[in-house]
N, C-alpha and C positions, 0 to 999 in steps of 0.2 A: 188626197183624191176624194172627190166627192161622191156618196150615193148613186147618182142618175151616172155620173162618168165611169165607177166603177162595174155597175148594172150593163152597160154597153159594152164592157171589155167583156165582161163572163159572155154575152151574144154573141160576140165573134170569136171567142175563143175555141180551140179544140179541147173538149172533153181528154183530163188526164193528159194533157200532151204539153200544152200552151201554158206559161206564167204569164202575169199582165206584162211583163218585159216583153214576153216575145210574141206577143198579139200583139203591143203597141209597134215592135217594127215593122209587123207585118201589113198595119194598117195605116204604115206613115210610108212603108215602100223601102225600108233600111232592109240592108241584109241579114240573113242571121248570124250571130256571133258564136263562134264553135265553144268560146271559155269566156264564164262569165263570173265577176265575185260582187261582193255586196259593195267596193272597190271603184268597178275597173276591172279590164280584164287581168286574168291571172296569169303568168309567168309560169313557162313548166316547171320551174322549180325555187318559189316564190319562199321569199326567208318569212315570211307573214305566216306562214298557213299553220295553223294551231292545233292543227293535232301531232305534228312532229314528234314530241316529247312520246306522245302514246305510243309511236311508231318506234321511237328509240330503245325504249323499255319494254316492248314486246305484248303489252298491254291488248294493243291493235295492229294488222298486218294488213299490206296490202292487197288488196283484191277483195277485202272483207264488205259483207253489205251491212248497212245500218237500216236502223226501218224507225220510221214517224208512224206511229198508230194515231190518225185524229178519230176517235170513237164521235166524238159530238156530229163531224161530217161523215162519218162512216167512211174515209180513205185511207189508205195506208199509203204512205211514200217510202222510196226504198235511197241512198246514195250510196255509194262504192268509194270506198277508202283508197285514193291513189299513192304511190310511193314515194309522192313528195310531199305528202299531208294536208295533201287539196280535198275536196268532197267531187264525185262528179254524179250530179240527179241523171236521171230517167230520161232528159231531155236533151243533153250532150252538153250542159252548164257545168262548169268547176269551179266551186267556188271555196278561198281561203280558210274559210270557219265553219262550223255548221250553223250559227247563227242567221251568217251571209246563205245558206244553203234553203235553211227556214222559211228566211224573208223571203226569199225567192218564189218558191213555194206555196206561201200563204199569199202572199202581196201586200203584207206588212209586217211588221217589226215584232220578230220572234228570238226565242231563246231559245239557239240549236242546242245548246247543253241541256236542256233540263227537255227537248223535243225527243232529239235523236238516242235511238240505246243500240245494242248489239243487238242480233238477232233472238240472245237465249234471255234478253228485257234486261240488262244491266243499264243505265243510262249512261251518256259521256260524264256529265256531273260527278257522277263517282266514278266514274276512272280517275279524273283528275288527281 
């Protein structure tokens, strides 16, 4: 995506609410999608989704929130750890990884391991 095409999405975007996913359906007329992965949509209970193991081993539990601190933009993102090791953001998106979560998020190609931590600043990286 280029500068001036990206510059027009942040225009019609909502503040904190909207990813470029979901201004672009909204300005193409598509409807909104309730689960979204970096993918395709997600499966409620999708054998991809990578935090599983964390969830196995008690590491991570359901209902837990994970938080993105971007200090450089001054926002903070929060996802919610589902019981089948999906992420679901702030916006009603679910997505498989936190990577897939990230991307989302930012509107390009992040690394939800080394992004996303627990609340008390552990990253998923080391959980791993």
């Amino acid at each position: 995506m280029d500068d001036e095409v990206y510059e027009e999405l942040q225009k019609r975007a909502k503040p904190f609410v909207d990813t470029p996913n979901s201004t672009l359906r909204r300005v193409l007329g598509l409807p909104e999608k309730a689960t979204q992965s970096g993918s395709g949509a997600a499966a409620p209970s999708s054998p991809e989704a990578a935090l599983r193991p964390l969830l196995a081993d008690r590491r991570l539990h359901p209902g837990q929130r994970l938080v993105w601190r971007r200090r450089n933009l001054n926002r903070v993102h929060y996802a919610e750890v589902l019981e089948n090791g999906t992420l679901r953001l702030e916006d009603g998106s679910v997505h498989d990884t936190p990577s897939g979560a990230a991307t989302a998020l930012a509107g390009n190609s992040q690394n939800g391991w080394t992004a996303f931590a627990t609340e008390d600043g552990t990253l998923l990286r080391d959980m791993r």
